[in-house]
N, C-alpha and C positions, 0 to 999 in steps of 0.2 A: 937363769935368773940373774940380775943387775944386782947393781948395790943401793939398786934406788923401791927393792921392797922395802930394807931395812928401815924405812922411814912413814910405812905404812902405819894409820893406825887402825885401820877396821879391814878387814876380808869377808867373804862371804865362800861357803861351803856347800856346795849342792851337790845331793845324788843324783846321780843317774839311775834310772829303775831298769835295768839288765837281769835276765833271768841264769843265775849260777853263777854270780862274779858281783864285787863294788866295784864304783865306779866313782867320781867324785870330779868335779870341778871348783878348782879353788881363783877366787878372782881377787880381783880389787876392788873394794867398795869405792865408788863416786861420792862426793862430798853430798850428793842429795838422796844419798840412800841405796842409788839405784847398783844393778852390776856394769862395775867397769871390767876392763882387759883380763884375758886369761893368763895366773901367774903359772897354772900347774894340772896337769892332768894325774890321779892318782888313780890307780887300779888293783885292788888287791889278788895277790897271786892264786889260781888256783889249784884246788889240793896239791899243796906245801906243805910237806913234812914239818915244818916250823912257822909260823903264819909271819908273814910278809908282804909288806905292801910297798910298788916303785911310785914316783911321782914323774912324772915325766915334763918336760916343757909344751907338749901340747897334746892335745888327743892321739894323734898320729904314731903316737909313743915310738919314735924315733930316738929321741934324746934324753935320756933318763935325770934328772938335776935333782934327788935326792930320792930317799927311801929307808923304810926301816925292816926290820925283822926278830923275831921271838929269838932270846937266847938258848933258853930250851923249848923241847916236843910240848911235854904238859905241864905248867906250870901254874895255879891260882894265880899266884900274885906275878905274874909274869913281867918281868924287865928287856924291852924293845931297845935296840941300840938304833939309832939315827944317824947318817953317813951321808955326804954330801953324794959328787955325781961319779966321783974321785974314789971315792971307798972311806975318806979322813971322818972320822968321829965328830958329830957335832953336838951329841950329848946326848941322853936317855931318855924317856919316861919309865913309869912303871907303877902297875894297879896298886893299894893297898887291900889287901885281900881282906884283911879283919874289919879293916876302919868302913868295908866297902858293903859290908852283912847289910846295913840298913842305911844306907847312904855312900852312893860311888863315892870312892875316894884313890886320884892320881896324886903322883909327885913326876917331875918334870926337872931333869938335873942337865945347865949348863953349865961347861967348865970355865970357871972365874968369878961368876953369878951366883952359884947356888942353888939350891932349888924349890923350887914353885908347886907349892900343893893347893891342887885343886879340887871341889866339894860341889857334888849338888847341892843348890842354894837351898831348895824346898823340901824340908825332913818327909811333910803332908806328900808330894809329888813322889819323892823315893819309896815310902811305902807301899802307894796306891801300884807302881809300877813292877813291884815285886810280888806282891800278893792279889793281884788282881790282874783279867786279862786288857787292860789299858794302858799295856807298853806304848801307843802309838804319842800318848804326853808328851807335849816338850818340855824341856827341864834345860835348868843353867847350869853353868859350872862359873864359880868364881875360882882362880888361880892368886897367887899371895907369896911375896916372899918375905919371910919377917914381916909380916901384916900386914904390909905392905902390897894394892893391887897391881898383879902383874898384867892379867890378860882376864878376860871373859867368852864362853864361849855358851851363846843362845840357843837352844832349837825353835825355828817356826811352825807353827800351824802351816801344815799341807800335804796334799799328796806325795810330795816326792819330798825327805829330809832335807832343811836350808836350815845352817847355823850360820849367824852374825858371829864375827870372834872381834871383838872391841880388845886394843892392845893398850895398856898404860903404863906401862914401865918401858921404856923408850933404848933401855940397854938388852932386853930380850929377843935374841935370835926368830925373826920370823920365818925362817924355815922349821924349825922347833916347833914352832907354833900350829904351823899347818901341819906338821906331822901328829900331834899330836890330837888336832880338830879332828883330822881322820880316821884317826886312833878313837875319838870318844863314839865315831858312829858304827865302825868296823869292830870294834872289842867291846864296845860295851856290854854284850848281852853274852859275851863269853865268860 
C-alpha cells in the first residue's frame, strides 16, 4: 500500500461468497461511484485459536500489508490489535459489549487521534436484526470522534455483502479503516 490511500475518501468492501472462509476485496471508489483499483485482499484465518484476519496486497496473498488479530480465545467485547505488514501497531478496535445488547457499538483507537465510536445508525434496524430472522438488512455505522464525523461504513442490498465506507476526518488512518470495515462484516454476528 502507497501513501496515496491516505487521501482516499470513500472505499468500497466486497465479499466474496467462499464456502468455510471470508474473503473480501477492498478497493477504491472512483469519483462516479463505480469500483476503482484493488487496495487489499482480506482473508479471514481459518480455525484460529484467536480470530484473525491478513489483508494482503492482492488476491494472490503473496504479500501480507496489514492484519489484525483477537487478543484473547473468548472474549464479548473483544479488543483486535491492527499491525502493519511489519508486525508495528497501528492501533485497535474493539466491540462494546453492553452498549452492543440492542445496537452494535465499536470504538476504534488510533494512537495521537483517539478514538472513533461507532453505532448502528438505525435503533428500528438493530432490533429487527437481533430478534428476527432478517440479519441479511443493511445497516450503517456512523463512527465520531468527539462528535465529530470520522468515517461511515454502509451495507448494500445484494447477494454478496458491499459496504461503501465514506471517510471524513482526513487525519484517520485508512488502513484502520479497512480493517475495521472487515471487522464489522467478519465479527459482527460474533
Amino acid at each position: 500500500m502507497t501513501m496515496q490511500i491516505q487521501q482516499l475518501r470513500q472505499l468500497i468492501v466486497r465479499q466474496r461468497i467462499r464456502l468455510m472462509v471470508n474473503q473480501y476485496e477492498i478497493r477504491a471508489a472512483a469519483p462516479d461511484g463505480s469500483e476503482g483499483p484493488m487496495l487489499a485482499f482480506a482473508q479471514q484465518k481459518r480455525m484460529a485459536f484467536k480470530e484473525q484476519v491478513t489483508l494482503y496486497a492482492d488476491d494472490t496473498k503473496q504479500r501480507p500489508v496489514l492484519g489484525f488479530k483477537a487478543r484473547q480465545v473468548i472474549d464479548l467485547g473483544a479488543t483486535y490489535d491492527v499491525v502493519d505488514q511489519s508486525g508495528r501497531p497501528l492501533g485497535l478496535f474493539r466491540k462494546d459489549f453492553k452498549a452492543s445488547l440492542l445496537r452494535s457499538t465499536w470504538h476504534l483507537e488510533q494512537p495521537g487521534l483517539g478514538t472513533a465510536t461507532g453505532q448502528e445508525v438505525s435503533m428500528l434496524v438493530a432490533i429487527l436484526r437481533r430478534f428476527t430472522d432478517l440479519s441479511f438488512l443493511p445497516y450503517d455505522f456512523e463512527f465520531t470522534i468527539n462528535g465529530n464525523p470520522a468515517f461511515s461504513v454502509v451495507k448494500k442490498w445484494g447477494l454478496r455483502d458491499k459496504y461503501v465506507v465514506t471517510i471524513h476526518d482526513p487525519r484517520i488512518d485508512r488502513r484502520l479503516v479497512m480493517a475495521m470495515a472487515v471487522g464489522l462484516d467478519a465479527l459482527q454476528g460474533r
